[in-house]
Residue frames as qw, qx, qy, qz and C-alpha x, y, z in Angstrom:
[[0.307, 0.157, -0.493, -0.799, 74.00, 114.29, -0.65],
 [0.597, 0.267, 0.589, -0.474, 70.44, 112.98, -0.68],
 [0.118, -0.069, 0.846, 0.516, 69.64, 110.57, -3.18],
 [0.602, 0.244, 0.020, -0.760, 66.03, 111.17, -5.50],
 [0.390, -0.036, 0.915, -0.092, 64.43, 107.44, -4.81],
 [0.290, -0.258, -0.652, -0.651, 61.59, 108.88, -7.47],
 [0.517, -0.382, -0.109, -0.758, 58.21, 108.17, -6.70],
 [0.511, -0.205, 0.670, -0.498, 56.97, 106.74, -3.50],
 [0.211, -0.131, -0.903, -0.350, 55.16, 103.16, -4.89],
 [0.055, -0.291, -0.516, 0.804, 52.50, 104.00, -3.05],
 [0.325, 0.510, 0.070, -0.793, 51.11, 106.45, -5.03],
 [0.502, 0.131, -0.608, -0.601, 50.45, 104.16, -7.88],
 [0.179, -0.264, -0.947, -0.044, 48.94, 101.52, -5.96],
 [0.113, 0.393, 0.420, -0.810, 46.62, 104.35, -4.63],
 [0.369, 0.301, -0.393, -0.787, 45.99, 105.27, -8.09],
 [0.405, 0.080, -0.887, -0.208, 44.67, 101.41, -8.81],
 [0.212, -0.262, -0.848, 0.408, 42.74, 101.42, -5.70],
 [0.395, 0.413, 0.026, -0.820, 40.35, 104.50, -7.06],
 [0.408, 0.313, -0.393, -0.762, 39.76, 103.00, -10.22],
 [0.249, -0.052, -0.967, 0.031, 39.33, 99.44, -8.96],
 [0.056, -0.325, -0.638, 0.695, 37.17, 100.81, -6.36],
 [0.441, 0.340, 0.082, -0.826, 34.88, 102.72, -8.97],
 [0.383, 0.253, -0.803, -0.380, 35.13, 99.90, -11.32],
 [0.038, -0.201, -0.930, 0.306, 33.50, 97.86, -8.22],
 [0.038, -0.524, -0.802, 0.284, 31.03, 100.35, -7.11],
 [0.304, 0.731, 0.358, 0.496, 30.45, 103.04, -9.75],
 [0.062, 0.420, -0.057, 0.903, 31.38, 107.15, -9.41],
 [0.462, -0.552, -0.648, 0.250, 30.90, 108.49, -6.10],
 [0.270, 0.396, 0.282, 0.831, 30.17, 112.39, -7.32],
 [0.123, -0.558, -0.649, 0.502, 29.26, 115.11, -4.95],
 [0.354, 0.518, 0.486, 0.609, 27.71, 117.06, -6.85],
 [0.110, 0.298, -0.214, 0.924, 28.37, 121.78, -6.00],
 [0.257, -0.481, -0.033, -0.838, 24.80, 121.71, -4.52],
 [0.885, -0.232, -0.401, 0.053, 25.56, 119.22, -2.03],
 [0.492, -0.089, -0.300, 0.812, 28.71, 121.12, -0.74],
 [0.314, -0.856, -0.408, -0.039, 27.10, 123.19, 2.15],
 [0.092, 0.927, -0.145, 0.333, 28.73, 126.39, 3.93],
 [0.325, 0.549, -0.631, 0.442, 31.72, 126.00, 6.21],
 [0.485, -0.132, 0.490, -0.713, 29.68, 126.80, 9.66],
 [0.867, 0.068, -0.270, -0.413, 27.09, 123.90, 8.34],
 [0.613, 0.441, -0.647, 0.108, 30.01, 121.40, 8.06],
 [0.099, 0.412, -0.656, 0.624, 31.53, 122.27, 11.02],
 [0.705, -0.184, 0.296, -0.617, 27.91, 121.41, 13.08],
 [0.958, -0.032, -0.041, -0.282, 27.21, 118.36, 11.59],
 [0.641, 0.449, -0.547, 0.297, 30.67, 117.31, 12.30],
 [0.038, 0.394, -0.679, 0.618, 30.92, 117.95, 15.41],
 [0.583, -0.086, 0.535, -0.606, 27.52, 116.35, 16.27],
 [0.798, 0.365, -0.308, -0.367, 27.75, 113.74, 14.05],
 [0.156, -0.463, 0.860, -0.148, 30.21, 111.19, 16.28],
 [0.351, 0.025, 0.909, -0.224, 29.05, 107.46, 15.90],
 [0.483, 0.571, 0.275, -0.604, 25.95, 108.87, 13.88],
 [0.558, 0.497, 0.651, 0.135, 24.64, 107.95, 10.13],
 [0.108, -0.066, 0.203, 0.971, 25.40, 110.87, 7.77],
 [0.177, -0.412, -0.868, -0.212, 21.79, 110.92, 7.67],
 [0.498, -0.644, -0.571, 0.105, 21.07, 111.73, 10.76],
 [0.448, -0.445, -0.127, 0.765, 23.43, 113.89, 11.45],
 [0.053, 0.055, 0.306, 0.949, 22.87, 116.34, 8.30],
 [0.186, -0.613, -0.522, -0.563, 19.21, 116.39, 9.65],
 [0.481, -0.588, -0.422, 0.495, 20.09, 117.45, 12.71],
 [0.161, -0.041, 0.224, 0.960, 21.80, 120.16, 11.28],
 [0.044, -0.428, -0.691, -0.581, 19.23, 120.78, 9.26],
 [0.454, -0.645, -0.599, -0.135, 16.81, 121.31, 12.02],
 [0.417, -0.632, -0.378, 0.534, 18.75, 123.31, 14.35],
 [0.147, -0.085, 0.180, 0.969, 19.28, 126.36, 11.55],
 [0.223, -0.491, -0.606, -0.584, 15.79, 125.98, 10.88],
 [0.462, -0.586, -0.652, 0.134, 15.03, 126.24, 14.30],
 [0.430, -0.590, -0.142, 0.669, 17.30, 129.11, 15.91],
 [0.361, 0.926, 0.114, -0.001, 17.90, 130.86, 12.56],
 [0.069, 0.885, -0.435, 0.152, 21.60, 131.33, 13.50],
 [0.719, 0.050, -0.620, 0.309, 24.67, 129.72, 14.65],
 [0.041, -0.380, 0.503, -0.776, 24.93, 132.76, 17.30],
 [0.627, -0.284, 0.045, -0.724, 21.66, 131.85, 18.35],
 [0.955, -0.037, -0.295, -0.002, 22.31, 127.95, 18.97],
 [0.461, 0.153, -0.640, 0.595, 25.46, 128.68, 20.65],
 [0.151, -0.381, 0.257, -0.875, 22.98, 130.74, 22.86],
 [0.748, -0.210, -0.427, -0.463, 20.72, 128.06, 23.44],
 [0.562, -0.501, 0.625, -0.207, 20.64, 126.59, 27.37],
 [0.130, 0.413, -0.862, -0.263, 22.10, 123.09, 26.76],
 [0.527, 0.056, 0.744, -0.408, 19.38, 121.38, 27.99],
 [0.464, 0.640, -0.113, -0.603, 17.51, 123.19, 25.01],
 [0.331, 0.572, -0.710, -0.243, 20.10, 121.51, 22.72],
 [0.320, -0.091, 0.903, -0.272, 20.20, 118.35, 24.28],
 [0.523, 0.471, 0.670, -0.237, 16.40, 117.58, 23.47],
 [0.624, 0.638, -0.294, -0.343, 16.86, 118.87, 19.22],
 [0.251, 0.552, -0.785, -0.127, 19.89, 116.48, 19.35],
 [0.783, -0.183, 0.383, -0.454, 17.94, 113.67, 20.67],
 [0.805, -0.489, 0.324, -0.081, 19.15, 111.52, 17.75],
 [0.281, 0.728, -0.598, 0.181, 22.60, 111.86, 17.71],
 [0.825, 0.055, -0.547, -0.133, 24.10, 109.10, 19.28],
 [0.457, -0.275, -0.536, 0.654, 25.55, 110.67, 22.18],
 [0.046, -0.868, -0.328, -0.371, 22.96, 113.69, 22.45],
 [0.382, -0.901, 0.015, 0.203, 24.07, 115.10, 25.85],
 [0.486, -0.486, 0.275, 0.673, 27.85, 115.07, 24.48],
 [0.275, 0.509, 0.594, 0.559, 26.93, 116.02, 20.99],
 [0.038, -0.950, -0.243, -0.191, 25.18, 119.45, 22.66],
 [0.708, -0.601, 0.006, 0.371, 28.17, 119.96, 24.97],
 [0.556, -0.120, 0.377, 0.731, 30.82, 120.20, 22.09],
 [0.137, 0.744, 0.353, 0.551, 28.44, 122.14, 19.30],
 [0.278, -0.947, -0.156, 0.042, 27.60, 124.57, 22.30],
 [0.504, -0.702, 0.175, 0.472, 31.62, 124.92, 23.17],
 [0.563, 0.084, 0.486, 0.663, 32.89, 124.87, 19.76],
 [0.052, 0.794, 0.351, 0.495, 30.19, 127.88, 18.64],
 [0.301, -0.930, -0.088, 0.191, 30.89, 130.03, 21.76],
 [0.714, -0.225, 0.298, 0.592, 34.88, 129.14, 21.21],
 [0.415, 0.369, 0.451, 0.699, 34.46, 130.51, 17.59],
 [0.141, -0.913, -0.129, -0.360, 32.05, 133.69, 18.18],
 [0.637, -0.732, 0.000, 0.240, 34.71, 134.43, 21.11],
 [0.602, 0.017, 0.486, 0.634, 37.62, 134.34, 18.44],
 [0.252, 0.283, 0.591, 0.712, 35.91, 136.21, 15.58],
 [0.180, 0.371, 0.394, -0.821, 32.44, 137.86, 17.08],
 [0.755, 0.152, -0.249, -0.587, 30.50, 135.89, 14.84],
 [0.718, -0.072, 0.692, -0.020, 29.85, 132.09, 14.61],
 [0.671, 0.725, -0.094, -0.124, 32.04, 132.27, 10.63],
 [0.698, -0.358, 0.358, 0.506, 34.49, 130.65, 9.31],
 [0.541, 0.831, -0.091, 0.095, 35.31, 133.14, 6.30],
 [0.252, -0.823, 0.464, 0.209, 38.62, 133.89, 7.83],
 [0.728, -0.190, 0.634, 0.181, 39.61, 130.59, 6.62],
 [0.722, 0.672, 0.068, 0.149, 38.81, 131.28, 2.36],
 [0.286, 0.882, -0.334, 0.171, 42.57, 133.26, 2.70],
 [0.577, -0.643, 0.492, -0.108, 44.19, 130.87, 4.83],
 [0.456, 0.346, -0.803, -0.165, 46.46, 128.28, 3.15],
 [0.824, -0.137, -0.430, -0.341, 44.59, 124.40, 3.97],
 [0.784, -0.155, -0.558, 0.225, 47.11, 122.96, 6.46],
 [0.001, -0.140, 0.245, -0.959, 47.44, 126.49, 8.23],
 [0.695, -0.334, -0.099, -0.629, 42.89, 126.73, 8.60],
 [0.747, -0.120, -0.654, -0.013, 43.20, 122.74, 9.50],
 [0.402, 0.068, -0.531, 0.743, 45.52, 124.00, 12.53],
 [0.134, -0.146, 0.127, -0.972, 43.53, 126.30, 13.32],
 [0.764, -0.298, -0.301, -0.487, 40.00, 124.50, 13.16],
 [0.803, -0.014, -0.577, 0.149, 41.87, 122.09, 15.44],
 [0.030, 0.118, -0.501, 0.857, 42.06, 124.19, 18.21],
 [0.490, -0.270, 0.054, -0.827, 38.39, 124.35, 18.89],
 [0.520, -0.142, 0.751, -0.382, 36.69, 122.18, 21.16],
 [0.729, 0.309, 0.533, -0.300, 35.51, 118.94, 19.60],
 [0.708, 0.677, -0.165, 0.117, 37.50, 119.06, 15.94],
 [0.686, -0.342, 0.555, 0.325, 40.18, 116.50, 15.14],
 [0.068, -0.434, 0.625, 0.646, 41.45, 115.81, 11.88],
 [0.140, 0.286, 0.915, 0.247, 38.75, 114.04, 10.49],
 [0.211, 0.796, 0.551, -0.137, 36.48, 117.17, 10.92],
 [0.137, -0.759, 0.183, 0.610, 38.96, 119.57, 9.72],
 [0.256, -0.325, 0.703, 0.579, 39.46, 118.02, 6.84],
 [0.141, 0.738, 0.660, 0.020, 35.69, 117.28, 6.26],
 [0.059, -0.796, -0.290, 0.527, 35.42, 121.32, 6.21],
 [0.309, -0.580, 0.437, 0.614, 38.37, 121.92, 4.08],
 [0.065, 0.007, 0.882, 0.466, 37.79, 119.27, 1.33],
 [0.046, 0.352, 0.909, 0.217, 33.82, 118.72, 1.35],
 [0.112, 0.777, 0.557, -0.272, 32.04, 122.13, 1.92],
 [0.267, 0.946, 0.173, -0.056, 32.12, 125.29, -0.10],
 [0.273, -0.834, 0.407, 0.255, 35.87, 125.56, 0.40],
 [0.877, 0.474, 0.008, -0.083, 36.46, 122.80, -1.55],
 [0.216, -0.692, 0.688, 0.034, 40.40, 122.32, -0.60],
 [0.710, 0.241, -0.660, 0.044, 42.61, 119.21, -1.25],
 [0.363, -0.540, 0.542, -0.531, 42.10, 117.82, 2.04],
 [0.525, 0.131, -0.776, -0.324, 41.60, 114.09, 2.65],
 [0.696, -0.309, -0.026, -0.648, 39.00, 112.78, 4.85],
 [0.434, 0.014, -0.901, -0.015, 39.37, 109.71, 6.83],
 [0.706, -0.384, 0.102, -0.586, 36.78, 108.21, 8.84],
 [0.535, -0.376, 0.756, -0.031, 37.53, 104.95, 11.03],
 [0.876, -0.033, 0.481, 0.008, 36.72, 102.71, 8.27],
 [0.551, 0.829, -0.090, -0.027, 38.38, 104.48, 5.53],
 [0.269, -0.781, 0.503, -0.256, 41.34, 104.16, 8.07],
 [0.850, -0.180, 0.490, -0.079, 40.87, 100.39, 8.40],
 [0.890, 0.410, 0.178, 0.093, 41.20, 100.00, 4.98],
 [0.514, 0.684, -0.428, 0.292, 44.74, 101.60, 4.26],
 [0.566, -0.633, 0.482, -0.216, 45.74, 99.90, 7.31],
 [0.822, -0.073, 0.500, -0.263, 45.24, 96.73, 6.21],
 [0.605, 0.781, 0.010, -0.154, 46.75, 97.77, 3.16],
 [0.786, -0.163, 0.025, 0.596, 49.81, 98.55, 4.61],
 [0.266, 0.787, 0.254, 0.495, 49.66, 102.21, 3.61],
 [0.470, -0.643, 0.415, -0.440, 49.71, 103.69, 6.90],
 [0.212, 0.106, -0.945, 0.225, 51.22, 101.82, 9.79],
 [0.361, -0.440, -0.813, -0.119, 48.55, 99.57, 11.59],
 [0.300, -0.692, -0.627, 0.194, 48.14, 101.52, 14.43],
 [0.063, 0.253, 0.284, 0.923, 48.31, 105.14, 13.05],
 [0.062, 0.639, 0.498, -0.583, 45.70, 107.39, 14.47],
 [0.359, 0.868, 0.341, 0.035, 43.61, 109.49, 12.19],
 [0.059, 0.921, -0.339, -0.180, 46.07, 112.48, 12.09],
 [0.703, -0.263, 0.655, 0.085, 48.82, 110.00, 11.56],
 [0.555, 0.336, 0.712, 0.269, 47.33, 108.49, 8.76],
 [0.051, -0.887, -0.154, 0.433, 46.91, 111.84, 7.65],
 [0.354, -0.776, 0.422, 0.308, 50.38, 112.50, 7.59],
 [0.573, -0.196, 0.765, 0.218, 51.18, 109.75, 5.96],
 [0.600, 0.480, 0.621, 0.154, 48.98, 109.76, 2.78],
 [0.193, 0.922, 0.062, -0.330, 48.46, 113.44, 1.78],
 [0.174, 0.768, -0.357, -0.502, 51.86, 113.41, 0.48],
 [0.286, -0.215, 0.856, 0.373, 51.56, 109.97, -1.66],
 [0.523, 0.610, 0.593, -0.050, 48.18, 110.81, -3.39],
 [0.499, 0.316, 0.522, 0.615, 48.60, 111.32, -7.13],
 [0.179, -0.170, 0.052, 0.968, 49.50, 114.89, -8.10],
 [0.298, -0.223, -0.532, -0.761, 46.53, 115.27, -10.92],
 [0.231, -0.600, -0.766, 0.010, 44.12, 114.18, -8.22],
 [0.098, -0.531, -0.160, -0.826, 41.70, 117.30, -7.86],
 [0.011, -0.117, 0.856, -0.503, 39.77, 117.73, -4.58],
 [0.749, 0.113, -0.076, -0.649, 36.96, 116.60, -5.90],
 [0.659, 0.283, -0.693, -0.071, 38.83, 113.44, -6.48],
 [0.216, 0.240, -0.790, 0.521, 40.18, 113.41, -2.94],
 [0.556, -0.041, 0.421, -0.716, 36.32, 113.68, -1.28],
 [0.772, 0.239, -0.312, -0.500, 35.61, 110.48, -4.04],
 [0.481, 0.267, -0.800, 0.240, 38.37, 108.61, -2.71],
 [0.144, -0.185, 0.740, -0.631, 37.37, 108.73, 0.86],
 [0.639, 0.038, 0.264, -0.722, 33.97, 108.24, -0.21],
 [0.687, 0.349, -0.617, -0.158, 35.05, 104.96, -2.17],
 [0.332, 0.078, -0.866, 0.366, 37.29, 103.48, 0.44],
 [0.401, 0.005, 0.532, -0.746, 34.35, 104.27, 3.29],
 [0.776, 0.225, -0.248, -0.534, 31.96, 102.71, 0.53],
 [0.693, 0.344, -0.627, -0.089, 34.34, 99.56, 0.87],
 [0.036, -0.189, 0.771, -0.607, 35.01, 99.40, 4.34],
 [0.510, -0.038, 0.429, -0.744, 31.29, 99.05, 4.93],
 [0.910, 0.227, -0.163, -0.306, 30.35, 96.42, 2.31],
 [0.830, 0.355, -0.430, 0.035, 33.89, 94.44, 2.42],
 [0.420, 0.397, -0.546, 0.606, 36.57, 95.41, 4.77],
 [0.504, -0.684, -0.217, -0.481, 34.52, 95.27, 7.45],
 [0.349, -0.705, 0.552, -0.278, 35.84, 95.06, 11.27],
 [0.575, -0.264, 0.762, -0.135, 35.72, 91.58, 11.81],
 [0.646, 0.264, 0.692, 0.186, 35.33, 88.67, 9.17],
 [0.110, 0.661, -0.234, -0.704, 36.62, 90.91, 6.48],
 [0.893, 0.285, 0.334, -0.097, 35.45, 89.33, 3.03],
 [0.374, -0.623, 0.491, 0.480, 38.93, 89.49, 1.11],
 [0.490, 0.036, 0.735, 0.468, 38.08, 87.24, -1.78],
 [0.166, 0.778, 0.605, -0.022, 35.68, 89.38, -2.71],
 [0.191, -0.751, 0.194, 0.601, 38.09, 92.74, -2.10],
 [0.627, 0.765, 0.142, 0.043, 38.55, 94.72, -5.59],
 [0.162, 0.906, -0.332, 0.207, 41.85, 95.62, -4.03],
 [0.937, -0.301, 0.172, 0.034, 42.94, 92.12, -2.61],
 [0.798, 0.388, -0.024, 0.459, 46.18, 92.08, -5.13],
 [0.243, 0.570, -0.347, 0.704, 47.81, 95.37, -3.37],
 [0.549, -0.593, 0.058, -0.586, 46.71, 94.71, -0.18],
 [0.136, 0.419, -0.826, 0.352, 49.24, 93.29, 2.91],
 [0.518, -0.068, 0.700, -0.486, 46.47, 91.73, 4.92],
 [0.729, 0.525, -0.065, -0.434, 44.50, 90.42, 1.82],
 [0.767, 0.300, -0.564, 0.064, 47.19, 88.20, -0.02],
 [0.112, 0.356, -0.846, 0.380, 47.87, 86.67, 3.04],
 [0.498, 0.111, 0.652, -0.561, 44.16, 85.49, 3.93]]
């Protein structure tokens, strides 16, 4: 007989780490005409490695303006690509993966669309997006949660990652999928996925101003009181 331990504790120090975390650095609201089409996502994810969200959503930008299509960019010699993707931070691999990941898909479907995915339960697409060349869990879940699809999916990016490390949330040396694993099921029922794209943008918002890699500034941390690495520094 399996005993019901209740809720995970977790999930309420999560909860306290949103509201600290907006309380620090105000609502972090994407607002519907900001959440682009699936296919969009999926580009500026995949050529977005190392890159500024900046930079990367004007790439995009520029290569639908340019080609008109995704078919038509997967058609593009790579050189071609290469010199639009100039800067991306790894241009020549940055054309490589867009180029395989658009043929992959038009080879699959016989377009360059993810519609299939609007009927697909979230951790069933995810699987699926994860087969294609160049998408891990950090762009699948970008797709899922932050474009038009608008799923409960939760985003982590390496420093969003640092920071529930350091927490103690995840174990320290959890890989992205991993850490994944690990949260989805301790984040607070009533969160919406609008919430869940606020959180990631929060903790990413904190990683970059506080938690940073090295000389993290702890006393300073809005979340220093639930945090394993924190009350110990």
């Amino acid at each position: 007989m399996q005993l019901d331990l209740g809720p995970d504790h977790r999930t309420e120090i999560l909860r306290r780490m949103h509201n600290r975390l907006v309380a620090q650095f105000g609502r972090v609201i994407r607002p519907d005409d900001k959440r682009r089409d699936p296919m969009w996502t999926l580009v500026q994810g995949v050529i977005g490695a190392r890159a500024k969200t900046a930079v990367s959503n004007d790439n995009t930008d520029r290569l639908i303006a340019e080609y008109g299509s995704w078919e038509r960019v997967a058609a593009a010699p790579l050189e071609e690509l290469k010199a639009h993707l100039q800067t991306a931070t790894f241009p020549a691999m940055a054309a490589e993966r867009l180029k395989a990941c658009l043929q992959d898909i038009i080879a699959q479907r016989g377009k360059a669309s993810l519609d299939h995915l609007a009927t697909m339960e979230t951790e069933d697409a995810m699987a699926w997006l994860e087969t294609l060349p160049g998408i891990a869990r950090k762009i699948s879940a970008g797709i899922m949660n932050t474009s038009q699809f608008n799923r409960k999916a939760l985003v982590l990016d390496t420093g969003h990652r640092r920071v529930v490390q350091r927490m103690g949330l995840v174990p320290p040396k959890a890989d992205t999928a991993r850490a994944y694993d690990e949260l989805m099921p301790l984040l607070p029922p009533e969160w919406s996925a609008e919430d869940l794209d606020e959180h990631h943008l929060l903790g990413k918002r904190l990683a970059q101003t506080i938690c940073r890699p090295k000389q993290p500034d702890c006393p300073s941390c809005p979340v220093r009181a639930d945090c394993e690495t924190g009350r110990t520094s």
